[in-house]
N, C-alpha and C positions, 0 to 999 in steps of 0.2 A: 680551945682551938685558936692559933693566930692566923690571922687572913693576912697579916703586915706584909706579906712576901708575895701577895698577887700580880703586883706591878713589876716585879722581878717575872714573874710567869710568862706575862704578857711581850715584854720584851728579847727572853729566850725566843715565844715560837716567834715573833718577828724576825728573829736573828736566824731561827733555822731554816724558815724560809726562804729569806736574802743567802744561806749558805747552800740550799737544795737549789737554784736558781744557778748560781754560780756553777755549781758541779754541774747540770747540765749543761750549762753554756760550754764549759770546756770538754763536755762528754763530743756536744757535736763538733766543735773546733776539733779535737782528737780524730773525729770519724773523716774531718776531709784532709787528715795529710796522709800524703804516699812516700814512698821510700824504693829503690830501685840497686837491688845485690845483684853481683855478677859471681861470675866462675869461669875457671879454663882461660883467664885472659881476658875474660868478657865475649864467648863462643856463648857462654847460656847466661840471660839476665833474667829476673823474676821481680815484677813491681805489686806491690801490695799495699791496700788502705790501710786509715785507724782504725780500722774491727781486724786487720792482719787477714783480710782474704786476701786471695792472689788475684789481681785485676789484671794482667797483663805479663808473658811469657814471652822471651824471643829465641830459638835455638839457631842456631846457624848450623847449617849443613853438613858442614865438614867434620862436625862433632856427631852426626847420626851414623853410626856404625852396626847394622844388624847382626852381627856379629858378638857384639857390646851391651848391647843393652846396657847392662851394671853401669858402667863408663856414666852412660847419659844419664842414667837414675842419681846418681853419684853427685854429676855437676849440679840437677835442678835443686838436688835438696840443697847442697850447697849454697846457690845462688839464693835461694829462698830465705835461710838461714843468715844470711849476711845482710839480707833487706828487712828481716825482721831486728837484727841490731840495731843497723839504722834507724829503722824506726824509733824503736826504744830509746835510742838516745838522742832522739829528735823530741820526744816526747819530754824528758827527761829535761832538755835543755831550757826547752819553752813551756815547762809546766810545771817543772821539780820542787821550786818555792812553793809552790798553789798546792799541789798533790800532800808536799810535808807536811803542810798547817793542815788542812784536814785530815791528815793519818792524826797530828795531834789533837784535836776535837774527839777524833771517837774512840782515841784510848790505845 
């Protein structure tokens, strides 16, 4: 048996530590940005965290038509949909170097 590669051991899990560390750091940076899609002109906007829940909805009136309904269902996905790009590529901008090297780490 060679033990010669212990010092190599010990040094990875310091390293995967400093890397699990990291990933969280940026897991919760990730959870406090918001992003904010619109539709119909900006009649309905939907703002969403970095977990992509919906924090915050605005309809404006003139877009409520009982009549319609679909119409209204129509715009929020839409609106929601486009703050979810946003996101993404908010995400993307400010993390996409950081995110590549680790997709490269685990293969």
């Amino acid at each position: 048996m060679d033990f010669g590669n212990l010092g190599n051991l010990g040094s990875l899990l310091a390293n995967a530590k400093n890397i699990q560390k990291q990933v969280e750091e940026m897991k919760s940076a990730i959870e406090k940005l918001t992003a904010t899609g619109s539709s119909g002109g900006g009649l309905v906007k939907v703002t969403i965290n970095g977990s992509f829940a919906m924090t915050d909805i605005h309809i404006d009136p003139i877009c409520i038509d009982p009549r319609d309904p679909i119409m209204l269902q129509d715009l929020i996905k839409a609106a929601h949909f486009n703050a979810f790009e946003k996101l993404q590529e908010q995400i993307k901008s400010q993390y996409g170097s950081s995110l590549s090297q680790f997709q490269s780490l685990l293969g």
